[in-house]
NUKOLMI-317201 format. One record per residue (C-alpha): x, y, z; residue in one letter. Coordinates in steps of 0.02 Angstrom, whole numbers, padded with zeros to 5 digits, always signed. Example, Ala and Ser with C-alpha at 12.3 -4.5 7.8 and 13.67 -1.06 7.14 Angstrom:
BEGIN
+00615-00225+00390a+00684-00053+00357s
***
This chain:
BEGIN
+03686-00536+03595x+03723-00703+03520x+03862-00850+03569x+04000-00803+03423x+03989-00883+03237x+04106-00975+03132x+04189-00835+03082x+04251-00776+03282x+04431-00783+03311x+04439-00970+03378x+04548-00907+03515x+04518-00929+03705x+04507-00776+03780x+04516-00713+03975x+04398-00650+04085x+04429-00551+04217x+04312-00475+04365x+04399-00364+04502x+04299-00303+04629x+04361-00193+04791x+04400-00356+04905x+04442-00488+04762x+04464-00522+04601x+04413-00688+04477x+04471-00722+04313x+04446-00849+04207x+04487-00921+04036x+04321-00955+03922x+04300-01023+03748x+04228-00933+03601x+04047-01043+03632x+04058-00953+03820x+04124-01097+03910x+04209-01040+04074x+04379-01194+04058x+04456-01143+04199x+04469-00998+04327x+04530-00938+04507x+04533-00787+04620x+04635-00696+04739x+04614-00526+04836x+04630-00389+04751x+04734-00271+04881x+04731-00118+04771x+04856+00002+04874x+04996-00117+04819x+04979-00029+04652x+04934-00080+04479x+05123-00164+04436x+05090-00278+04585x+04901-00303+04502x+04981-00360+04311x+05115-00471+04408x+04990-00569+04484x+04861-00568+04346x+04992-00644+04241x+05041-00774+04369x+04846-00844+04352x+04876-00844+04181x+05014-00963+04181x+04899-01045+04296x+04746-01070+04219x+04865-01088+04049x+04920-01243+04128x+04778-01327+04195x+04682-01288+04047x+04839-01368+03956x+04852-01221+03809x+05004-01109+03767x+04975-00925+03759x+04970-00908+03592x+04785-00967+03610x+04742-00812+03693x+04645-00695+03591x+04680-00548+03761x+04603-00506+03922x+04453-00405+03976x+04433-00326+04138x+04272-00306+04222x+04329-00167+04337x+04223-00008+04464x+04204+00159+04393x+04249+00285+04342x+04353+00211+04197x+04429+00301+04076x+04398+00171+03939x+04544+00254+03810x+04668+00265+03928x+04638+00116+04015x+04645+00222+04193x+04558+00160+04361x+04492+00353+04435x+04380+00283+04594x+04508+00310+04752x+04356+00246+04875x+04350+00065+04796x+04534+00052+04722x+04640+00163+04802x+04818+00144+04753x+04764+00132+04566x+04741+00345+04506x+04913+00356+04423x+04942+00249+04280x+04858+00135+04154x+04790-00023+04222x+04766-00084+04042x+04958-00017+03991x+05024-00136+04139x+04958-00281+04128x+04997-00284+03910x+05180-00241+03963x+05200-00377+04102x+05069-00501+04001x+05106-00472+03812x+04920-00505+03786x+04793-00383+03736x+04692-00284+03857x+04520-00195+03847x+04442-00108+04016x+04251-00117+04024x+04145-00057+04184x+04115-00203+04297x+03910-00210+04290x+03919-00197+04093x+04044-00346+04114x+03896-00421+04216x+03779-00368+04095x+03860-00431+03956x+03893-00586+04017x+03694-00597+04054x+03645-00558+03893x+03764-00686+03827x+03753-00851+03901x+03632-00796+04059x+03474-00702+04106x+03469-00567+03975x+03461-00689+03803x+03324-00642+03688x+03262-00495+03807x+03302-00290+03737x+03310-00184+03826x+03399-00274+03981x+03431-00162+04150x+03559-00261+04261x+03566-00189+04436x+03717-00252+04545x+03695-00242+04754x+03869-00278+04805x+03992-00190+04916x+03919-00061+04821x+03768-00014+04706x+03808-00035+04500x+03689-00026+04349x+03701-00048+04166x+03581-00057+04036x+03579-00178+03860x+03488-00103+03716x+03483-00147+03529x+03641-00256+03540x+03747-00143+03666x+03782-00072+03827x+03731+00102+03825x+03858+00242+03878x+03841+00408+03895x+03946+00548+03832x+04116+00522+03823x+04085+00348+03846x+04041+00385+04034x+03962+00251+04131x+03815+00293+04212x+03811+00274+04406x+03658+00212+04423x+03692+00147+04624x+03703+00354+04655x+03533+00399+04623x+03441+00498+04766x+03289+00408+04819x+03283+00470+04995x+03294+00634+05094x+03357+00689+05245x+03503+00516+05229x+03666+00522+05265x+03788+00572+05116x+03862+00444+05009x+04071+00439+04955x+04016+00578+04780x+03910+00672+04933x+03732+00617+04854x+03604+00633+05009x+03515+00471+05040x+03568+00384+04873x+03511+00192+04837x+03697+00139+04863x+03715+00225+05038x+03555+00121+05071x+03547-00037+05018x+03727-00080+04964x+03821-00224+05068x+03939-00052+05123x+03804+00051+05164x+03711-00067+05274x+03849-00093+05357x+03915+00077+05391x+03722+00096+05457x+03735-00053+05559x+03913-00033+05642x+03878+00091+05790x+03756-00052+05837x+03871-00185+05823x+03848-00246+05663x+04009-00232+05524x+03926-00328+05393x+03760-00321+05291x+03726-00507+05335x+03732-00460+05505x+03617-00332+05491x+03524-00450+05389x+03517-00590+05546x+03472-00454+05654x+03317-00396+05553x+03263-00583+05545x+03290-00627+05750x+03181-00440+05770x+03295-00320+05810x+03182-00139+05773x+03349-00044+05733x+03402-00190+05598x+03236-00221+05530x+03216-00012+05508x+03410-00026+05402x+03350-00180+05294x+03159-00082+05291x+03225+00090+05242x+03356-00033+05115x+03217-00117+05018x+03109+00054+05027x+03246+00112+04943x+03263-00023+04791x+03060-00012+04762x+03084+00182+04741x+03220+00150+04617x+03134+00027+04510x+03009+00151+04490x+03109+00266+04438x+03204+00150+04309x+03043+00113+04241x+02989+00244+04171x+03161+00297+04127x+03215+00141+04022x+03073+00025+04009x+03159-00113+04004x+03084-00276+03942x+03167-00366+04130x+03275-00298+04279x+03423-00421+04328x+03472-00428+04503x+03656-00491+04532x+03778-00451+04648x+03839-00530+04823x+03686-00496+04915x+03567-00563+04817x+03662-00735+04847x+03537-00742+05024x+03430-00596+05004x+03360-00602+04808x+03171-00644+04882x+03145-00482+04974x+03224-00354+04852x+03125-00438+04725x+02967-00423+04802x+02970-00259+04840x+03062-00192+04673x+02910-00302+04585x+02798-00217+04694x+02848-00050+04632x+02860-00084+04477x+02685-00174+04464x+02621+00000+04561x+02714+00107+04442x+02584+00153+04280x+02470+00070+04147x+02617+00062+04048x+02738-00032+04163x+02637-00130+04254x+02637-00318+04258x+02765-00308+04103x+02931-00298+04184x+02989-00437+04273x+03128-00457+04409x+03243-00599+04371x+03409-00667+04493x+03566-00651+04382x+03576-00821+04301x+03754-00837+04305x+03805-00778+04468x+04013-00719+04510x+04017-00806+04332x+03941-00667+04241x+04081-00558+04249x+04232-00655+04183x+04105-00695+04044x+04046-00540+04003x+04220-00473+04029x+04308-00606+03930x+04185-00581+03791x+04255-00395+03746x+04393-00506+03670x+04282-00605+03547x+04240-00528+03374x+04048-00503+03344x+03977-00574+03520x+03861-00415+03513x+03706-00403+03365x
***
């Protein structure tokens, strides 16, 4: 991935991450410049109308601070959860945007903003943003792995995100790494998401008194057993993973973004480098661990760059 040529459409374009609990966009030049940009919860049961009405709202917004008209607007890309259907433009994941099965998010928001829309999976959004102006420049292939409310993964290889059949996205969080765990939302036993996602600790930690992953987090650190056995059995989890990404993908690097690795980056890297230096003669000591470079950034980019001609190679 390369920052666009001459020949790009010289457009600004807009970038736009939405997670479960809020949503950034932001309006980025054609060199991957981030002008201008906001956020605002996302509050998904209110429907996908009430999610183009206020999308266009921060485009007048960031329109006018940026001090362009909208006919300098190449479109919009969303950076959005899976499952996606990517031709329709449909949102199908009721556990972290319910209110959004019926209709086309992408239909919506071109009807209420006149602009044109294209609906990518949030961590190849990250990813591609990474490869672009972050992290992943220069390196093929590139694994991005996303610890956030929940677990997401994408991987970069020969100039693309790859995709599986039918353009399916795969769920990389929902791999089973250990037995005998509780069930995750798709009913996965012990998965690395119901581990060692901000949700997941949390669900772990709540009969104990503790609603968020940084609390857990806190708890581990001041010696708690139970919270340093849910942050143990967490990072137990991401070192089995990496192993098994390894040898699946050999990637050239692993990216780590996401909201926990904002505190916590050290200790999953450790033990995911651990793993990975542990894994075989092949993978060891050639795959490096690296923090996401540009942070809640990434995904505007990488979403705003669906709307620029030629950003892949």
């Amino acid at each position: 991935m390369h920052a666009p040529s001459s020949s790009l459409d010289p457009r600004f374009s807009l970038g736009v991450d939405i997670g479960g609990t809020k949503t950034a966009m932001g309006l980025v030049s054609p060199q991957g410049a981030l002008l201008e940009h906001l956020s605002f919860e996302t509050r998904s049961r209110r429907g996908i109308q009430d999610m183009a009405l206020r999308l266009n709202r921060g485009l007048e917004t960031l329109l006018q601070r940026a001090s362009l008209e909208k006919n300098q607007v190449s479109g919009m890309g969303l950076g959005c959860p899976g499952p996606l259907n990517l031709e329709t433009g449909e949102v199908l994941n009721p556990y972290t945007l319910p209110g959004w099965e019926q209709g086309s998010l992408t239909q919506a928001i071109e009807s209420t903003t006149g602009l044109r829309v294209r609906l990518e999976n949030d961590a190849d959004a990250a990813l591609l943003g990474e490869c672009w102006m972050g992290a992943g420049q220069g390196k093929n292939p590139v694994l991005m792995l996303t610890f956030g409310t929940g677990v997401g993964g994408a991987l970069f290889t020969d100039g693309r995100v790859y995709r599986g059949a039918r353009g399916e996205h795969p769920e990389m969080g929902l791999i089973p790494v250990h037995t005998g765990m509780p069930k995750d939302y798709s009913g996965v036993d012990g998965s690395l998401e119901s581990l060692a996602s901000g949700s997941g600790m949390a669900q772990r930690g709540e009969p104990l008194g503790w609603s968020h992953a940084r609390a857990v987090f806190e708890a581990a650190q001041d010696g708690h057993p139970e919270a340093s056995r849910i942050v143990d059995e967490a990072l137990e989890a991401v070192g089995r993973s990496a192993w098994v990404y390894a040898h699946t993908f050999c990637p050239e690097c692993i990216i780590l973004g996401g909201g926990l690795m904002d505190h916590h980056f050290p200790a999953f890297q450790q033990r995911m480098q651990q793993a990975l230096d542990q894994a075989s003669l092949i993978a060891r000591n050639l795959i490096e661990v690296v923090p996401a470079r540009l942070g809640n950034q990434a995904g505007m980019l990488g979403a705003a760059s669906l709307m620029l001609k030629s950003t892949l190679s």
